[in-house]
C-alpha positions in Angstrom: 0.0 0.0 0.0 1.2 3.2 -1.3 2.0 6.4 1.5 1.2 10.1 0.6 4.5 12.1 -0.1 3.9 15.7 -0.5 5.4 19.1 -0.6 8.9 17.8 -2.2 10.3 20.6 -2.8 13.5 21.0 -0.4 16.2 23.5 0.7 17.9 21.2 3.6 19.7 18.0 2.7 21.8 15.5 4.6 24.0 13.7 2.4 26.1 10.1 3.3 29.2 8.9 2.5 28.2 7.5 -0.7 27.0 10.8 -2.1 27.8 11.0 -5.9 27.2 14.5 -7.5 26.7 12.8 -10.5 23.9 10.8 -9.0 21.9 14.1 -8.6 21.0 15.9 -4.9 18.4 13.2 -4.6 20.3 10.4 -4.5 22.6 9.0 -1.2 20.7 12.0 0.5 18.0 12.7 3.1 15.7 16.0 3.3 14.5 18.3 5.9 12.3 20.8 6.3 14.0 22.9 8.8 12.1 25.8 10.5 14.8 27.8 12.1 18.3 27.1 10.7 21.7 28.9 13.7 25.1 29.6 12.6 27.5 29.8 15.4 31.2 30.5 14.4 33.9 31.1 17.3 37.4 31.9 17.1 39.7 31.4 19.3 42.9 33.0 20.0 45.4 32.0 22.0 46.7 35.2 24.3 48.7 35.8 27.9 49.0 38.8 29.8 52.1 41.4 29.2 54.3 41.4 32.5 54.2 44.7 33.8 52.1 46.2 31.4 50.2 48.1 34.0 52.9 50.1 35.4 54.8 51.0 32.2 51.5 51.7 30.0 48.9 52.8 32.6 46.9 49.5 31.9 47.0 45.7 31.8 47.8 44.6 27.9 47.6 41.0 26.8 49.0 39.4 23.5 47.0 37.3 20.8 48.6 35.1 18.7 46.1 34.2 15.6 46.4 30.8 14.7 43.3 30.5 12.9 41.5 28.3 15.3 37.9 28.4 15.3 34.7 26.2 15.6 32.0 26.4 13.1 28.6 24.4 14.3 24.7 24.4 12.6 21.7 24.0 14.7 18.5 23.0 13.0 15.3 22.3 14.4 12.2 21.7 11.6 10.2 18.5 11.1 10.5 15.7 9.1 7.9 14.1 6.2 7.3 11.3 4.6 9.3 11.4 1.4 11.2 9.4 -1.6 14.7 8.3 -0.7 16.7 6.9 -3.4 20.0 4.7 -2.4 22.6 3.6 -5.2 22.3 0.2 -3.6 18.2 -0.2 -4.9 19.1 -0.2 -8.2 17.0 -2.1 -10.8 19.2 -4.1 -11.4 21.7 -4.5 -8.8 24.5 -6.2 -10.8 24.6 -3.3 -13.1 26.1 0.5 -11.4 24.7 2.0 -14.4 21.1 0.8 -13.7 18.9 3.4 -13.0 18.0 3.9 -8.5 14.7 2.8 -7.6 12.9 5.5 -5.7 11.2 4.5 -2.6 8.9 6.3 -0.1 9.6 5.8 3.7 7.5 7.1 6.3 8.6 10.0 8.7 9.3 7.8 11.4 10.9 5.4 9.0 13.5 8.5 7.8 13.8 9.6 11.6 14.7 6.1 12.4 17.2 6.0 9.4 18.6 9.6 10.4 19.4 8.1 14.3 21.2 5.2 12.7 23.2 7.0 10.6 24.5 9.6 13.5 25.2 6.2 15.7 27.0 4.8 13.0 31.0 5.9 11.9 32.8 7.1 8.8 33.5 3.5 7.6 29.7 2.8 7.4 29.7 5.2 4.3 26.1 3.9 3.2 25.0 4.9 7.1 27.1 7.4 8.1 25.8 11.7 7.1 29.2 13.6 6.8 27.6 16.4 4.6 24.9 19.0 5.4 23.8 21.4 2.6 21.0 24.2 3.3 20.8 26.4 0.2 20.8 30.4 0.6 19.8 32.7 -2.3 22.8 34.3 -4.1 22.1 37.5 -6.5 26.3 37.7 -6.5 29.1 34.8 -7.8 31.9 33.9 -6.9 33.5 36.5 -9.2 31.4 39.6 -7.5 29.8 39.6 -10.7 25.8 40.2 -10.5 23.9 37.3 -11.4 20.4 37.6 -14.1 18.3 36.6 -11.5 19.3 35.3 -8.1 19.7 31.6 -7.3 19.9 29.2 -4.9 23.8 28.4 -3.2 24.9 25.9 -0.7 25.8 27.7 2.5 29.6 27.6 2.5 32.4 29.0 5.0 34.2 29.9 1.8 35.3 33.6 0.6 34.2 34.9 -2.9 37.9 34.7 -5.8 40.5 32.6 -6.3 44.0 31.9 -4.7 45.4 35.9 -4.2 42.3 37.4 -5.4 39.6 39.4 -4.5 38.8 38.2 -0.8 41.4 35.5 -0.8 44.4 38.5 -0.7 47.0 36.8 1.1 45.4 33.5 1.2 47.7 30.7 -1.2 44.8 27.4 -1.3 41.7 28.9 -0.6 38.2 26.9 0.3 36.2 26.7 -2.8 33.2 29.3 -3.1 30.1 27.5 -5.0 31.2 28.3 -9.1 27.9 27.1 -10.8 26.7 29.4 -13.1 23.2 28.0 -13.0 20.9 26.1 -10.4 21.6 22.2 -11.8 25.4 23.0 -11.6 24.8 25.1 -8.4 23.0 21.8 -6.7 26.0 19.3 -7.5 28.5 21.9 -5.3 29.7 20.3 -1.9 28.0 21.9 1.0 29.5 21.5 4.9 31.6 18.5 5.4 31.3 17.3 8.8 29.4 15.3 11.3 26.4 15.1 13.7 26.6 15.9 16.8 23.5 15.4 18.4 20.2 14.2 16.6 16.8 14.1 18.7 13.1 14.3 17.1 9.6 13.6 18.8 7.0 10.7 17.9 3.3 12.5 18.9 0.2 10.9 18.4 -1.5 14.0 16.9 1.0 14.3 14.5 2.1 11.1 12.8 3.3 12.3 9.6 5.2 14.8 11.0 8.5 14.6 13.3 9.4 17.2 15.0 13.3 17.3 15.1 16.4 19.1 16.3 20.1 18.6 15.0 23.6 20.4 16.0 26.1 19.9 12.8 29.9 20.4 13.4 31.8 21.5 10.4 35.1 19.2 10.2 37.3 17.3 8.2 36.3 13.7 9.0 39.1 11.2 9.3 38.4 8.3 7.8 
C-alpha cells in the first residue's frame, strides 16, 4: 500500500558517505524541512597577559597570537515528512552500477529512524554514516562579484568569494572553494559543509504522525576516515 509524499520541494539535505554528485542531490541524500536554521562561528585566540604592562603603560595589555583556530557548528530544528529516498544500492538491477535507482517512499518515522542510525553509525559505514549538510541560501552575487540575471539558490559555505590571491582571498595561497555554478543544476551538484552530527533528537506524537518534530547540531570538520 502506497504512502502520501507531498510538498517535495526542499532547501535542507543530509547527504552520506556514498553521495555522488553525478547521482543528482536526490540520490545518497535525506531532506528536511527545517524551521529555524543557527550559525555559530567562534574563534579562538590563544593570548597571555604582558608582565608589567600596567605600570609601564597605565593598563594591563595581553598578547594574541592568531592561529586561525575556530569552531563552526549548525543547529537546525524543523520536522521531518514522509518522502522518496533513493539509495545507489536499490538499483533495478543490482549487478549493473549504471542501472537506474529505484525510488522508494519511507514514512517519517521510517526516515527519523534512518537519520538516528546513521549519526550512531561511523565514517567507515559510508552507506549509514551523514558527513555532509547542505542548506541552500539565495545568491544574487558569484563567486567572481559579478551580478547574477536573476538570483539563485547556493549551498551555504564558509568559503570567501575569488580565487587563490584574489579578491577576498588577498593573502590567502589554497583557498576553500566558493560554490562556481553558473546556473541552479550545476549550483546543486557543489559540496555543502563537510562534517558530522553531533547530536540528533526528534519527537513521535500521536496528533501528528506524519510529522516529526526534530532538532540537529552539525559540526563543520574534516572527518578522518
Amino acid at each position: 500500500m502506497g504512502i502520501d509524499v507531498i510538498d517535495t520541494t526542499h532547501f535542507v539535505f543530509l547527504k552520506t558517505g556514498m553521495f555522488d554528485e553525478s547521482e543528482g542531490l536526490d540520490v545518497n541524500s535525506i531532506a528536511l524541512k527545517a524551521t529555524s536554521i543557527n550559525v555559530s562561528v567562534n574563534r579562538s585566540v590563544p593570548n597571555i597577559p604582558v608582565p608589567l604592562s600596567s605600570l609601564v603603560r597605565g593598563e594591563a595589555e595581553r598578547v594574541g597570537v592568531d592561529l586561525g583556530f575556530g569552531d563552526k557548528s549548525i543547529e537546525i530544528q524543523g520536522f521531518i515528512t514522509n518522502q522518496t529516498i533513493k539509495r545507489t544500492h536499490t538499483r533495478i538491477d543490482p549487478n549493473d552500477d549504471a542501472s537506474a535507482v529505484k525510488s522508494i517512499d519511507m514514512t517519517a518515522e521510517e526516515v527519523a529512524q534512518l537519520i538516528a542510525s546513521g549519526v550512531d553509525s561511523s565514517g567507515l559505514a559510508r552507506h549509514q554514516t551523514m558527513n555532509e549538510l547542505v542548506f541552500k541560501i539565495s545568491s544574487n552575487i558569484d563567486h567572481n562579484y559579478d551580478e547574477r540575471a536573476a538570483p539563485l539558490f547556493i549551498p551555504f559555505t564558509f568559503a570567501s568569494r575569488g580565487d587563490a590571491f584574489e579578491k577576498d582571498n588577498k593573502g590567502v595561497p589554497l583557498p576553500s572553494a566558493f560554490p562556481t555554478g553558473s546556473n541552479q543544476t550545476d549550483l546543486d551538484k557543489e559540496t555543502g559543509l563537510k562534517g558530522y552530527i553531533d547530536t540528533f533528537s526528534f519527537g513521535l506524537e500521536g496528533d501528528a504522525p506524519v510529522d516529526i518534530s526534530f532538532t540537529m547540531s552539525f559540526k563543520v570538520a574534516r572527518i578522518f576516515p
